[in-house]
C-alpha positions in Angstrom: 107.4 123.3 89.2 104.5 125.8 88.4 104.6 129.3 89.5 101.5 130.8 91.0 101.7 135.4 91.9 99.5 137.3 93.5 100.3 140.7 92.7 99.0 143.4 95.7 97.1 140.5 97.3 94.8 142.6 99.8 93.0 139.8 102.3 95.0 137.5 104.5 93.2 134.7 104.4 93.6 134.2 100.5 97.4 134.4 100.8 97.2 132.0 103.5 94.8 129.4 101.9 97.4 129.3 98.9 100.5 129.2 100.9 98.5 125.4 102.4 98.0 124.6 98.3 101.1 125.5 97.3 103.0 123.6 100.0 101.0 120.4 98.9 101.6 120.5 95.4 105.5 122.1 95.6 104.3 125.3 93.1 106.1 128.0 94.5 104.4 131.2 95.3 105.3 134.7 94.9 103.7 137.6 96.3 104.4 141.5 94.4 104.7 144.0 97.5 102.9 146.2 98.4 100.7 143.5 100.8 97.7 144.4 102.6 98.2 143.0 105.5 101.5 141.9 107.3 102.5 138.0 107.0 102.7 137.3 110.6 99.5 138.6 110.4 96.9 135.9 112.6 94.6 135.5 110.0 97.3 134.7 107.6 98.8 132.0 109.9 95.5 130.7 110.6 94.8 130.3 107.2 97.9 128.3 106.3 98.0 126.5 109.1 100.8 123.9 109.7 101.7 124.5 106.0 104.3 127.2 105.8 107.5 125.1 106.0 106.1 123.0 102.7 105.8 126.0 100.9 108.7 128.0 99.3 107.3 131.9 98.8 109.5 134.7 97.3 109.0 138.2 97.4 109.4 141.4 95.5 109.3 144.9 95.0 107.4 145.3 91.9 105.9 142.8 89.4 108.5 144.2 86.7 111.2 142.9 89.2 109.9 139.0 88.8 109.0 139.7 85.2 112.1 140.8 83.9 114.0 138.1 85.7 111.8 135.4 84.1 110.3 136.7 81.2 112.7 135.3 78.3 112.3 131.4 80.2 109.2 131.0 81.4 105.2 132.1 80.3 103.4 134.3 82.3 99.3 133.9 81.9 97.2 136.7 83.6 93.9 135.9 85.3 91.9 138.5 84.4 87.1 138.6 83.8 88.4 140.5 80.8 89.9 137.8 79.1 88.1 136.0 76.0 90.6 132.6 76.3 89.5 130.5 78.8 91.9 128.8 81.7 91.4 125.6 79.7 92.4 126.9 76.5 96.1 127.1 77.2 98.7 124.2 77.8 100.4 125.2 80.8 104.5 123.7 80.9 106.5 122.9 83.9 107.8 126.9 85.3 104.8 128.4 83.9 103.5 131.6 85.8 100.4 132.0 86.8 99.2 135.7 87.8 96.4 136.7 90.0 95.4 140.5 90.8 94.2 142.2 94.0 90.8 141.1 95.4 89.0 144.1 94.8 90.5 145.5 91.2 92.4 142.8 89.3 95.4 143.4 87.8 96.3 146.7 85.9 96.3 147.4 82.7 100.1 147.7 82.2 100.2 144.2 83.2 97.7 142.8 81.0 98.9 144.7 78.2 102.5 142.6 78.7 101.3 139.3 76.7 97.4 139.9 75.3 97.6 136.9 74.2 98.2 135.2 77.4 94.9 136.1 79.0 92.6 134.1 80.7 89.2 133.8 82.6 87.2 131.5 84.0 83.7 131.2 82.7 81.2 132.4 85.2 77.6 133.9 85.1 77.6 137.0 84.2 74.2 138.6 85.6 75.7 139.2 89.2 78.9 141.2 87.9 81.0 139.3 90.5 83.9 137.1 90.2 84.9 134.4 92.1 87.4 134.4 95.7 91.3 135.0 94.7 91.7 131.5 96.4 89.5 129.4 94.6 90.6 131.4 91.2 94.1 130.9 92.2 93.1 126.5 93.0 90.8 126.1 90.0 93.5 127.5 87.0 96.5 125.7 88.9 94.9 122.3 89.3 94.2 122.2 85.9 97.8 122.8 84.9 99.0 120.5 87.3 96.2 118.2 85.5 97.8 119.0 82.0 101.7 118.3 83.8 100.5 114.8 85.3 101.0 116.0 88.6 98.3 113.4 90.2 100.5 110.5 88.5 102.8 111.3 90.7 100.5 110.1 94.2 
């Protein structure tokens, strides 16, 4: 099973549109507190729909709290426009972790700084200085390591 975080995730409907993805392809989710928005939040439910029993999502208090209690087990990759290695670059393993960052800063420093080596974009233009939605991020670096893990064998 892979691991997908947001860390500080700030707009409901991204949480929600993950909780639907990761209920359909049994990754668990785990969201780093503080939220910005409540979880029985309407645009949250809206978002993932009939989808929440599928899903199993854990909290926690900080991102050191999930870190520490995985970090010697599992990889952790970082999403991250500041990354030179590219989402396809790595080969992601069953229990992998896959980090994502607040909408409207990414994730901090002290996080990236954790595993350099473990950073990773996805290519995009850059003359508009944008990034793409947390969601789609979040869909596009999964599916490809449920690609890698032969998840759509399993159909």
């Amino acid at each position: 099973m892979l691991n997908i975080v947001f860390f500080e995730p700030e707009i409901p409907f991204n949480t929600g549109a993950l909780v639907r993805t990761c209920g359909l392809t049994k990754t668990k989710f785990h969201l780093i507190r503080p939220l910005g928005f409540l979880m029985d939040d309407k645009h949250v439910k809206r978002s993932g729909l009939d989808y929440w029993e599928l899903a199993e999502i854990k909290y926690y208090d900080s991102f050191l709290e999930l870190y520490e209690k995985y970090k010697n087990t599992n990889n952790f990759y970082f999403a991250t426009t500041k990354a030179t290695k590219k989402y396809t670059d790595v080969e992601y393993k069953d229990g992998d972790f896959i980090v994502f960052g607040p909408e409207t800063r990414g994730l901090p420093q002290e996080i990236l700084k954790l595993k350099p080596e473990n950073n990773i974009r996805i290519p995009m233009l850059k003359d508009y200085g944008r990034s793409l939605n947390l969601a789609n991020s979040a869909n596009i670096i999964l599916f490809e390591a449920l690609r890698q893990n032969n998840f759509f064998d399993l159909e």
